[in-house]
C-alpha positions in Angstrom: 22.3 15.7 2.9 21.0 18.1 0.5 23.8 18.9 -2.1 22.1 21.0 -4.8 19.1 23.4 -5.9 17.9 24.2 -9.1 15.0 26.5 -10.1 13.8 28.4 -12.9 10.9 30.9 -13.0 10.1 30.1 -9.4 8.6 32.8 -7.8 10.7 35.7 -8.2 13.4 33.7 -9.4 13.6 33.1 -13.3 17.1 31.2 -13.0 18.9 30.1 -9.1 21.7 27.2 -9.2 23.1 26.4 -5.4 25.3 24.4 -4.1 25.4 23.2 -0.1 27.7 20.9 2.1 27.7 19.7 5.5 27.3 21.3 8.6 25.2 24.4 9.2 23.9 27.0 6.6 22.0 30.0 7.4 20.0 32.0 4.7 19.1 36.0 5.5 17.6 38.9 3.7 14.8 41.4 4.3 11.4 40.9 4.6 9.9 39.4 1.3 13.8 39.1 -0.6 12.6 35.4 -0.7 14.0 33.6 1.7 11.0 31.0 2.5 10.5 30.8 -1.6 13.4 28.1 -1.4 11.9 26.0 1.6 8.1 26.6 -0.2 10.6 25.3 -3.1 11.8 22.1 -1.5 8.6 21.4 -0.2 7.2 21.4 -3.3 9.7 19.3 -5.1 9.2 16.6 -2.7 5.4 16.7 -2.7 4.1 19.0 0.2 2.2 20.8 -2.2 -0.8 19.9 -4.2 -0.8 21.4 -7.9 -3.4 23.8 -7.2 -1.4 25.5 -4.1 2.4 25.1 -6.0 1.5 27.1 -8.9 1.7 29.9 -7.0 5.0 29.3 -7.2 5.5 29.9 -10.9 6.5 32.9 -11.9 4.2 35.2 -13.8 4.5 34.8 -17.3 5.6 31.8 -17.1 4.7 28.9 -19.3 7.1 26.7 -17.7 9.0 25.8 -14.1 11.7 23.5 -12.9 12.9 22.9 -9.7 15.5 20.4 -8.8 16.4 19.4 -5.8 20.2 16.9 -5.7 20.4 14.6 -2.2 23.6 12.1 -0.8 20.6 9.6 1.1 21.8 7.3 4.0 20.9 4.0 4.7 17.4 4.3 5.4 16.8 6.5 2.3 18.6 4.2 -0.5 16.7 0.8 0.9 13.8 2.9 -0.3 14.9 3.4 -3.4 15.8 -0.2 -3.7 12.6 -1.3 -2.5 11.0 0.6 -5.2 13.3 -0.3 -8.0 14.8 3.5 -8.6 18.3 2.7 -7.7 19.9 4.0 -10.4 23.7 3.2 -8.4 24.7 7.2 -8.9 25.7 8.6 -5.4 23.3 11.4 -5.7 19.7 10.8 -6.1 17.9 14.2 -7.8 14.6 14.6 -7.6 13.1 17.2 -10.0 9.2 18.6 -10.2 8.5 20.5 -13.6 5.4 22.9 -14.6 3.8 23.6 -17.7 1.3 25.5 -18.9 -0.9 24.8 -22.0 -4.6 26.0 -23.2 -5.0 27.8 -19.6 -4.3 24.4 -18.0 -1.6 23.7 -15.8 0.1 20.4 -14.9 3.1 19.1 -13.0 5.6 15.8 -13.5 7.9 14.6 -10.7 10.5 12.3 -11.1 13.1 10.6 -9.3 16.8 10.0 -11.2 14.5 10.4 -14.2 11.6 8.4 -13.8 8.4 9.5 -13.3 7.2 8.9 -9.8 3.7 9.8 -8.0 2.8 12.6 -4.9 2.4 9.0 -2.7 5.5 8.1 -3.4 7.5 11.3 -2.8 5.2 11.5 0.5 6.6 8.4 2.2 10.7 9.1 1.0 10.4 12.9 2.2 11.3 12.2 5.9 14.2 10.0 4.6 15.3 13.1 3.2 14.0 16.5 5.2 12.5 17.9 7.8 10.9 21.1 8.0 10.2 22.8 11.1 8.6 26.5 10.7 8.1 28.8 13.8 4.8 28.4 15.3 4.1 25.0 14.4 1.4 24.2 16.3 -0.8 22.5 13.3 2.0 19.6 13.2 1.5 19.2 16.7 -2.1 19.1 16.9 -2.2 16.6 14.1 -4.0 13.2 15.2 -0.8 10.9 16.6 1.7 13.2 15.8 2.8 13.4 19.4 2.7 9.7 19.6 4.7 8.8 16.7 7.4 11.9 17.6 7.9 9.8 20.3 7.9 6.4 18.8 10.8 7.8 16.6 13.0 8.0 19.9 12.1 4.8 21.1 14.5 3.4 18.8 15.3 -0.2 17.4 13.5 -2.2 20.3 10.3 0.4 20.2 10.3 0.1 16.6 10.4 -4.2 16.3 7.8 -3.9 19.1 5.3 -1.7 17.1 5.6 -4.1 14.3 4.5 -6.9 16.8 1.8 -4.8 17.4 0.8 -4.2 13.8 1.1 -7.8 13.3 -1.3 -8.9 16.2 -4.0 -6.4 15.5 -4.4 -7.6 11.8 -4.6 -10.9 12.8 -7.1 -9.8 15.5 -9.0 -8.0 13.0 -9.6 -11.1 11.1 -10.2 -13.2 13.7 -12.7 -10.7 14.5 -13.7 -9.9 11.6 -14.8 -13.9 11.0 -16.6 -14.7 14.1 -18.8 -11.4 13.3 -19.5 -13.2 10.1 -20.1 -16.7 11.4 -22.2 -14.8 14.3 -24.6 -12.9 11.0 -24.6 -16.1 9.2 -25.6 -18.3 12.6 -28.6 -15.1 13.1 -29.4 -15.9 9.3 -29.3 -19.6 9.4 -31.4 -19.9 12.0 -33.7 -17.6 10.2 -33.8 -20.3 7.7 -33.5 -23.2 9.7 -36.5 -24.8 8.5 -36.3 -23.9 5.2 -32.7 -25.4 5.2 -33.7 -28.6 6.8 -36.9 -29.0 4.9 -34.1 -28.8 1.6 -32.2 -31.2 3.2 -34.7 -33.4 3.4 -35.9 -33.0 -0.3 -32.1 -33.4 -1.6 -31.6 -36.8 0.8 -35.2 -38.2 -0.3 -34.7 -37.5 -4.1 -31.7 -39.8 -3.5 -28.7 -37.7 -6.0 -25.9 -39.7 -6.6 -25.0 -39.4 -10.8 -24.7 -35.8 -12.1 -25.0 -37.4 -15.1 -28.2 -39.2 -14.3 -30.8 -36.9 -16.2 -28.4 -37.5 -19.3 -28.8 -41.5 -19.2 -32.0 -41.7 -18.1 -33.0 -39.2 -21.1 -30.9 -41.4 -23.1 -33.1 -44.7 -21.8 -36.5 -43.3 -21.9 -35.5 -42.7 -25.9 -34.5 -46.8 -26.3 -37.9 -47.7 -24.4 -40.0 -44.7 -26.6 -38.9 -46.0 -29.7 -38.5 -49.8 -29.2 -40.8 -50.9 -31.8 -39.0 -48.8 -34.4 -35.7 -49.5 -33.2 -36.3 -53.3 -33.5 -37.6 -53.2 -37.2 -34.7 -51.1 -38.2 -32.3 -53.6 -36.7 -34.2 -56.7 -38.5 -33.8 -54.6 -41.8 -30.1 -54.4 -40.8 -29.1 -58.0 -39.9 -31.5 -59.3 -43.1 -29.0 -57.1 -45.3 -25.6 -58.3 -43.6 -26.7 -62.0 -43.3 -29.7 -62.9 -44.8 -29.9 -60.9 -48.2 -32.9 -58.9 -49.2 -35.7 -59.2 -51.8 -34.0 -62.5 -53.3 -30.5 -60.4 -53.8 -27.6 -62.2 -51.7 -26.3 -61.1 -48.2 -23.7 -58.5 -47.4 -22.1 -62.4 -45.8 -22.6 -63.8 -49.4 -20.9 -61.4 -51.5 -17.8 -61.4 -48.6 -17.8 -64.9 -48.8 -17.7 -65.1 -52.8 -15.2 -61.9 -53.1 -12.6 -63.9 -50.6 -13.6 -67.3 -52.5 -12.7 -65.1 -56.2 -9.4 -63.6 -54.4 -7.7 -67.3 -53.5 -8.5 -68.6 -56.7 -6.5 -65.3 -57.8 -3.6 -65.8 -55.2 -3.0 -69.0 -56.6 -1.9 -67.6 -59.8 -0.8 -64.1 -58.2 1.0 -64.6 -54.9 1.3 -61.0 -54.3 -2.7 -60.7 -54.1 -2.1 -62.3 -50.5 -2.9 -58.9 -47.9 -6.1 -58.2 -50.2 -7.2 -62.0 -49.9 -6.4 -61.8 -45.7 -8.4 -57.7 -46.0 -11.0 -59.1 -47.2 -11.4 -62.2 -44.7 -11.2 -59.6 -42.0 -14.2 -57.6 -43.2 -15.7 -61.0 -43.3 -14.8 -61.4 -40.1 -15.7 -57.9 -39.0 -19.3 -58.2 -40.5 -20.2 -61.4 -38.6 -19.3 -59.6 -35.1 -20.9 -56.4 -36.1 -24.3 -59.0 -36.7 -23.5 -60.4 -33.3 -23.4 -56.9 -31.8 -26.6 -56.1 -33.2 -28.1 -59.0 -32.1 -26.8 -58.6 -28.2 -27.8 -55.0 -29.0 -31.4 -56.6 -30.0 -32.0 -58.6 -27.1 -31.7 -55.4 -24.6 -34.7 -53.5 -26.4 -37.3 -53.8 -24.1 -40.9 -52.2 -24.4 -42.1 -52.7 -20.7 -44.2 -50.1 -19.7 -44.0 -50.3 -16.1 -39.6 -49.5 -16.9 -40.6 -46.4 -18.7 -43.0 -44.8 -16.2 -40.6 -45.6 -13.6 -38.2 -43.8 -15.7 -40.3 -40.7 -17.1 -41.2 -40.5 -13.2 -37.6 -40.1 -12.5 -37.2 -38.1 -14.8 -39.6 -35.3 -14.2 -38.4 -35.3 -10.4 -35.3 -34.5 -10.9 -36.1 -31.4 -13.7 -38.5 -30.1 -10.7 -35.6 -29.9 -8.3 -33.3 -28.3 -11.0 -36.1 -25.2 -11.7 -37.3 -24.8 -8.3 -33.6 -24.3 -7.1 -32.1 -22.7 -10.4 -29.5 -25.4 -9.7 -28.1 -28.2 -12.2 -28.2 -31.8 -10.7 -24.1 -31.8 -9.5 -24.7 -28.3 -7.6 -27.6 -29.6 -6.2 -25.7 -32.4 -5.2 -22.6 -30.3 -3.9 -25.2 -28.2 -1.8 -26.6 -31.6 -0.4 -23.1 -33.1 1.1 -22.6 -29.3 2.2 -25.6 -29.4 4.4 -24.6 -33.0 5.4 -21.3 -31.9 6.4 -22.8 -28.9 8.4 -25.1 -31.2 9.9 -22.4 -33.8 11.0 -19.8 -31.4 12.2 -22.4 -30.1 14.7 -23.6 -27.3 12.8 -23.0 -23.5 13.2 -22.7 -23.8 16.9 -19.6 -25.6 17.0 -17.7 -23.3 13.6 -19.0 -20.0 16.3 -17.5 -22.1 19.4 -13.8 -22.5 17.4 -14.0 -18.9 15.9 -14.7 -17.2 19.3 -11.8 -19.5 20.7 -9.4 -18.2 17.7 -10.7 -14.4 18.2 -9.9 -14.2 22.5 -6.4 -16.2 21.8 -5.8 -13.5 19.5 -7.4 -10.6 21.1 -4.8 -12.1 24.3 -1.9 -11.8 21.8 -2.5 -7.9 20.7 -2.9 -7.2 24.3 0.4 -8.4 25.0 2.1 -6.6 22.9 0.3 -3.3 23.6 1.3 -3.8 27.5 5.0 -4.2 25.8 4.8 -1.4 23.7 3.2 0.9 26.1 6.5 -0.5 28.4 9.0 0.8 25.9 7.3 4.2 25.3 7.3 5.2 28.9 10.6 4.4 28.7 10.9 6.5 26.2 8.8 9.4 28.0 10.9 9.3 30.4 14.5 9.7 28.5 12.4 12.9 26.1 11.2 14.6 29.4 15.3 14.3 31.1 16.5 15.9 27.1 14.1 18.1 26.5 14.3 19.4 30.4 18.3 20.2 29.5 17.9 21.7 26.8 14.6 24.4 27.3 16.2 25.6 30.6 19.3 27.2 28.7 16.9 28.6 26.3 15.7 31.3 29.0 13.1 28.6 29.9 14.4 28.4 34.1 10.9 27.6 35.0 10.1 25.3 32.4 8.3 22.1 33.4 7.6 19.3 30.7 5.8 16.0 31.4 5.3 13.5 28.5 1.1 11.8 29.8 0.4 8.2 28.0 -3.2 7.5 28.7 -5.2 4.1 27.5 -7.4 4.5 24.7 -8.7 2.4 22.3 -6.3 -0.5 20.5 -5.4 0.4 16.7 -2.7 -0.9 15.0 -0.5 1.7 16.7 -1.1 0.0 20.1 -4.0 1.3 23.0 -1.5 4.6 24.0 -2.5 8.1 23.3 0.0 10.6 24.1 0.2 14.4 25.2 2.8 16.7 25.7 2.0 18.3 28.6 3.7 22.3 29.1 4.4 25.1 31.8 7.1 27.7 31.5 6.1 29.7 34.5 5.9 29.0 38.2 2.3 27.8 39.7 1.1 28.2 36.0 -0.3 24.3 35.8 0.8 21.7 33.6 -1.2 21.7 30.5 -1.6 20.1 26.6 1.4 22.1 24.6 -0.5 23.6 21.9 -3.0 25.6 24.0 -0.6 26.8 26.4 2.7 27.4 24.8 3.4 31.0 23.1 5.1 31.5 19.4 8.3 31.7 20.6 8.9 28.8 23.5 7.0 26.6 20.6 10.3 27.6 18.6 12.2 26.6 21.5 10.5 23.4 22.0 10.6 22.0 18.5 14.0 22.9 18.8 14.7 20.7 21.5 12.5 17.9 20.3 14.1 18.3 16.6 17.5 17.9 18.8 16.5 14.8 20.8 14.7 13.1 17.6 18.3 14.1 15.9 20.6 11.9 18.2 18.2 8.5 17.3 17.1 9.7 13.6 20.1 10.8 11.3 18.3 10.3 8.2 17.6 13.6 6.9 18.7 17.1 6.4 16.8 19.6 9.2 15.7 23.1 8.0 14.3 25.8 10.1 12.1 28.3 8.8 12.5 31.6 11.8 12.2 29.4 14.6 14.4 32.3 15.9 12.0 35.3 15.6 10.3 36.7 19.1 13.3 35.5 20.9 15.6 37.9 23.4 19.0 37.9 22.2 20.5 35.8 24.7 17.9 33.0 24.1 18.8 33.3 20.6 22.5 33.0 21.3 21.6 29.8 22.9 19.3 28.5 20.0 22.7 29.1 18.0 24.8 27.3 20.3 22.2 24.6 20.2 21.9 24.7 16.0 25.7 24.1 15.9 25.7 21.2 18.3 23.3 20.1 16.3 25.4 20.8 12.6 27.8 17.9 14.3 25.9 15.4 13.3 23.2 16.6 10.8 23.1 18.9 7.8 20.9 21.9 9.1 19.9 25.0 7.5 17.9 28.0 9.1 16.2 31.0 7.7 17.0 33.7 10.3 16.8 37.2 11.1 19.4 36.8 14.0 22.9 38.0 14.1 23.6 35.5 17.2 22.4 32.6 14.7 23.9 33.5 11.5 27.5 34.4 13.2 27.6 30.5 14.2 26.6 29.5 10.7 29.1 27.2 8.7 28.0 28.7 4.9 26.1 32.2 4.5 23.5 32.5 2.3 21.9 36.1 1.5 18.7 36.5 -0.2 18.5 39.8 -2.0 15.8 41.8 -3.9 16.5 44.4 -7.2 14.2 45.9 -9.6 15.2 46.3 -12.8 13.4 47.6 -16.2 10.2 47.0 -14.1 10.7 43.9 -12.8 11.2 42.8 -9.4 14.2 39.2 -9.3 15.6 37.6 -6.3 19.4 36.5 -5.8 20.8 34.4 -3.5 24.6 35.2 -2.8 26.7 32.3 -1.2 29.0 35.2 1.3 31.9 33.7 1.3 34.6 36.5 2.1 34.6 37.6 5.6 33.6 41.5 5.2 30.5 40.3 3.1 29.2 38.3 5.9 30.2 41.2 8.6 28.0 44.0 6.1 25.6 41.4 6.0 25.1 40.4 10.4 25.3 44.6 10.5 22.5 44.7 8.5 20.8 42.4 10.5 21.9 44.2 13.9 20.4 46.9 12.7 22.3 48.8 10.0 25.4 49.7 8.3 26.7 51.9 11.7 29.8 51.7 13.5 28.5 50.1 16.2 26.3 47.5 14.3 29.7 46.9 12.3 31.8 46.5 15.2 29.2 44.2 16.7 29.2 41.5 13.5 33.0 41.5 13.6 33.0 40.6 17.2 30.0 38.3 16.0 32.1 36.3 13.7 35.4 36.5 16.1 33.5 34.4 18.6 31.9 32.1 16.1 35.2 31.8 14.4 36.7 30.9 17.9 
């Protein structure tokens, strides 16, 4: 329920605190005191309004505006805010929307308990928290789906589970789909390219790729076999020095040999020179297995020239295939078992085969659940036309005829249903779509009823009424009362109304008033709490401050009272 309003230099309010409870609240005044200013208030505060279009609400002159809006959510509104992380554990939630205007510029923050939240946000927890219902509305009801999901709403728990099957089976259709209509573009393009696919094929499996590595050692060979000749006279040079000696000086062996020879005569007089004496007998050691390394080493040069063109062939093969594909040598290879593998597993034909198998099982599954959802919404039809049918008639609507038409159309992820609300309130007038047929006031009526029906499946938020009462005879409007109570039972409700009938019922009485002072024009709300305020005020509205109009509001209020 809504439990508070705040503004400041909205409209032609500079400063408005309110207070509301439970039950049913009426709010009245003359034409332009302001009445709608605080629904166009809450509507804003909860996002109905883009920036452009809600700072007409700012008062003129104004730099700055405020309005803030205090809320007791049920169930379905606090596992929002949970969901969303802006459970603050308060009992209220307050959500506030504040203007300011700098450099000609004007811009707008909303926030919920305090932190700054976005229009999308505020969007999807406003019907957790209101619903607005203006006379006339014939926009709402025109709106794509509306209709539909009005009536999904009083489908209840099982409609509701079963529209989320449905959600859940067209996704998964729509991918299903949405791969074999790939598969089927990639089979047309494949077979654009068969030849030029099989012809690579062919090229990959004939150059024989196994090593990604290959070009790398047999670069790596082709070096050894260039440069043999070199290669060998540099190790001759190198095992002369380590074993033979060099230009009559002694071998790397030779000095070794005489060091560890010098380094036990030593030890014998020094025992602690022993790990120097076993050091150097390892590098000894270590020498004469490097010579034998470089003499294995030696004995794999090899200058044949038949090796190297071999090689350099090789080579030069596999550096073609790189450029000419702009690959390396392991994509090329990774491209080559991919063909392979489409080759062996029978090719495109058999991945289109399995994909149009997935798409029909899944296609059969969203049509399941659209035959069970279209089920539950005739059920559903049926229980809205048997309410709404109760509760026109008493709304001088005799005649009335109401028919809710579900008709195939196309599947979405709402199911394959449109539906119509199909009207007559007149006898032989036919049966026809709601918003072409209906006038201004039994619209009123209607979205009455529906709000009513909607109200005994959906408790979540508070309802609000903006005139839904004008055009109507007086004894209509005494049953729109009777039917705005009923409804106050169970809901928090609030009307704007210019009808004595209406306002009489009314649990709290709000009066929106109009003065002029030093030039300037402020409205006041006035919660009317003593009983001669609220007969002055339903005399006023019955059509003046005479004895009759007086004695009219007090028997107003003695039946409402009763």
């Amino acid at each position: 329920m809504l439990t508070g309003l705040r503004l400041q230099n909205i409209a032609l309010i500079d400063s408005l605190d309110l207070a509301f409870d439970q039950g049913f609240s009426v709010l009245t005044g003359e034409t332009g005191a302001g009445k709608s200013i605080l629904l166009d208030a809450l509507d804003a505060v909860l996002g109905g309004m883009q920036a452009s279009a809600a700072a007409r609400l700012l008062r003129s002159g104004c730099d700055r505006a405020l309005i803030e809006a205090s809320f007791r959510v049920g169930a379905s509104g606090q596992r929002w805010l949970e969901r969303h992380q802006l459970d603050d554990g308060e009992p209220e939630l307050v959500v506030s929307r504040e203007w300011r205007r700098q450099d000609d510029r004007l811009s707008s923050r909303s926030r919920l308990n305090g932190v700054v939240v976005n229009r999308q946000q505020l969007l999807e927890l406003r019907p957790l928290l209101i619903d607005l219902t203006v006379q006339g509305q014939t926009q709402q009801l025109a709106r794509p789906g509306q209709q539909r999901r009005w009536l999904d709403r009083l489908g209840g728990a099982e409609l509701e589970s079963t529209l989320g099957d449905v959600r859940r089976s067209w996704l998964h259709w729509q991918r299903c789909r949405d791969a074999l209509h790939q598969a089927e573009s990639d089979r047309l393009q494949l077979e654009q390219q068969r030849d030029e696919l099989e012809a690579l094929l062919l090229e990959l499996e004939q150059a024989a790729l196994d090593d990604p590595e290959e070009i790398a050692q047999l670069e790596l060979e082709q070096d050894r076999l260039v440069h043999g000749v070199r290669l060998l006279e540099g190790l001759s040079a190198l095992i002369g020095r380590l074993q033979d000696g060099a230009d009559q000086a002694p071998s790397v062996l030779d000095h070794l040999l005489a060091c560890t020879h010098e380094l036990q005569l030593m030890q014998a007089m020094d025992a602690s020179l022993q790990p120097w004496t076993e050091r150097c007998v390892d590098l000894e050691a270590g020498v004469q297995d490097l010579i034998r390394s470089l003499e294995r080493y030696g004995t794999s040069l090899d200058s044949d020239p038949e090796r190297l063109a071999v090689l350099q062939d090789r080579l030069s093969l596999l550096k073609r295939l790189e450029r000419r594909h702009g690959q390396d040598l392991a994509a090329l290879i990774q491209q080559r078992d991919a063909l392979r593998e489409r080759q062996e597993a029978g090719g495109s034909e058999d991945l289109l085969r399995r994909l149009q198998e997935q798409e029909l099982a899944a296609r059969a599954d969203r049509d399941q659940h659209n035959a069970s959802l279209t089920r539950c919404r005739e059920a559903a039809a049926q229980q809205l036309q048997t309410d709404l049918m109760a509760t026109l008639r008493p709304m001088g609507l005799a005649n009335v005829r109401f028919e809710v038409k579900i008709e195939p159309v196309d599947p979405g992820d709402f199911g394959a249903d449109s539906v119509c609300f199909l009207f007559s309130a007149n006898p032989g007038q036919p049966m026809a779509p709601l918003v072409e047929v209906a006038s201004g006031g039994e619209m009123s009526r209607f979205l009455l009823a529906l709000k009513t029906s909607l109200a005994k499946v959906d408790g979540s938020s508070t309802l609000l009424f903006d005139e839904i009462d004008t055009g109507v005879s007086g004894r209509v409007s005494g049953a729109m009362a009777d039917l705005l109570r009923t409804l106050s039972r169970h809901r928090q409700v609030f009307c704007v109304t210019h009808q004595p009938l209406v306002a009489a019922v009314a649990d709290h009485h709000f009066r929106v008033s109009k003065d002029v002072s030093a030039g300037i024009t402020r409205s006041r709300v006035s919660h009317l709490r003593d009983t001669q305020e609220r007969q002055r005020e339903l005399a006023e509205l019955a059509g003046g401050d005479r004895e009759e109009a007086q004695a009219y509001a007090a028997s107003l209020l003695d039946q409402g009272a009763a």
